[in-house]
Every structure is written in C-alpha cells, then in structure tokens.
C-alpha positions as a printed NumPy array, in Angstrom:
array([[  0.   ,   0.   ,   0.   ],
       [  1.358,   3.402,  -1.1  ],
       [  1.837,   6.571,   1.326],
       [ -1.369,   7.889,  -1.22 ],
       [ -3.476,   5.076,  -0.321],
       [ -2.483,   5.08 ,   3.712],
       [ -3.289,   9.264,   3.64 ],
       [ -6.159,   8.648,   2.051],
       [ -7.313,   5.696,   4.461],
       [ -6.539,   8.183,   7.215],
       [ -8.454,  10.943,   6.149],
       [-11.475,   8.816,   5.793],
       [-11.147,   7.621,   9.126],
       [-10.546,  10.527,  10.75 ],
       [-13.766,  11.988,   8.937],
       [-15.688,   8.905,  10.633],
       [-14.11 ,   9.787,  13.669],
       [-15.064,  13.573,  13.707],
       [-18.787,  12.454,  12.428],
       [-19.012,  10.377,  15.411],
       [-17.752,  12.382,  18.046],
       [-20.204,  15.431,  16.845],
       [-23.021,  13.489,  16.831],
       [-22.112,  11.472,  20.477],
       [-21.256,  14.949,  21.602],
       [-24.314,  16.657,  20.127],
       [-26.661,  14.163,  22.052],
       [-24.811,  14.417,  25.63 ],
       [-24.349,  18.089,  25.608],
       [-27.774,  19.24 ,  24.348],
       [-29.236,  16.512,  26.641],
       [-27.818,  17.771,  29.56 ],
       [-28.748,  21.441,  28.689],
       [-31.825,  20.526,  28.173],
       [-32.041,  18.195,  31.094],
       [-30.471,  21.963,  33.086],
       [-33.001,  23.787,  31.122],
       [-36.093,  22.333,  31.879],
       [-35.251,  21.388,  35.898],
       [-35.056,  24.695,  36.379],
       [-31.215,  24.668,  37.389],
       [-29.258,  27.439,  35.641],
       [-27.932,  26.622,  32.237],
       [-25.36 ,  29.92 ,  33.105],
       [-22.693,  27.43 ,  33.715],
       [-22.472,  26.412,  30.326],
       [-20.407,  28.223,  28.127],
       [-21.745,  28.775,  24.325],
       [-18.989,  27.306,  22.983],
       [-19.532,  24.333,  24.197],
       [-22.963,  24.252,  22.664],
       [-21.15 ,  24.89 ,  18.928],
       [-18.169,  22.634,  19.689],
       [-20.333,  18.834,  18.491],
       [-21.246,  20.959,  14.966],
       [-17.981,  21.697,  14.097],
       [-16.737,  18.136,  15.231],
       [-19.907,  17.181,  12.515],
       [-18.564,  19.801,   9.641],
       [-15.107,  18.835,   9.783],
       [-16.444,  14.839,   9.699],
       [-18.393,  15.865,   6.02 ],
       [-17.093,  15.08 ,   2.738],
       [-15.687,  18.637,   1.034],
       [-18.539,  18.936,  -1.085],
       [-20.933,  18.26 ,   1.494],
       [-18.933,  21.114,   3.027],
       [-19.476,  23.178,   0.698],
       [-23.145,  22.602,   0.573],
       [-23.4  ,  23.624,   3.921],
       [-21.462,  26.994,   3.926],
       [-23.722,  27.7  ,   0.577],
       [-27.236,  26.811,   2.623],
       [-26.106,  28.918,   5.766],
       [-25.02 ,  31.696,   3.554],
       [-28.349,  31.582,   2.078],
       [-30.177,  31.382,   5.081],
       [-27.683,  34.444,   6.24 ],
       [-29.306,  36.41 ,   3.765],
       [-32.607,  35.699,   3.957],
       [-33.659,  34.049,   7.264],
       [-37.462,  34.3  ,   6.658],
       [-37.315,  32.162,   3.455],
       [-37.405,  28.599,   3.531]])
C-alpha cells in the first residue's frame, strides 16, 4: 500500500471519527442542557462554545462537497432568514 493510499485511508477515518464524536457529543451536551433547562437549574454554567463545539466536530467529519453545501445553505439562510 502506497503513502497515497495510507493518507487517504486516514483521512477517511478521521472523517468517521469527527462524524461520530459530533453526533455522540451533540446528544450528551444538548441533553444535559436541556435536562439543566427544563429542571429549572441554571444553564449559566455552560459556556456557548460548548454548545457549537459537536457541529464543528460534525462539519469537519463531512465530505468537502458536502462542506461546501453547507457553507452555501447557511449563507443563504444568512441572507434571507425568513425564506425557507
């Protein structure tokens, strides 16, 4: 197996890897908020960041062109956030 094949093998896992992590992390952290949220404890403790950190774990898993398809949609929706 060439170096080509063994980068590209790693990039593909590492993609799975990222996918997985958002989504994992996008279910325990917005659980817990939510669990916070609606027991009427304070959801102050949580930083925002934390609540963007499982989507860009789930953008960097994408394929490039599924990349792209995002940053075109949320540009879109930038512009006009009324439209669907």
């Amino acid at each position: 197996m060439s170096w080509q094949h063994k980068a590209l093998w790693l990039e593909k896992i590492t993609q799975r890897m990222m996918l997985i992590v958002g989504v994992l992390g996008l279910i325990v952290i917005y659980c817990g908020f939510f669990f916070l949220l609606f027991s009427g404890r304070s959801v102050a403790v949580i930083p925002w960041f934390f609540l963007l950190s499982p989507w860009i774990c789930i953008y960097f898993g994408l394929t490039q062109t599924q990349q792209a398809q995002v940053v075109h949609w949320f540009l879109k929706k930038c512009k006009n956030p009324f439209k669907k």
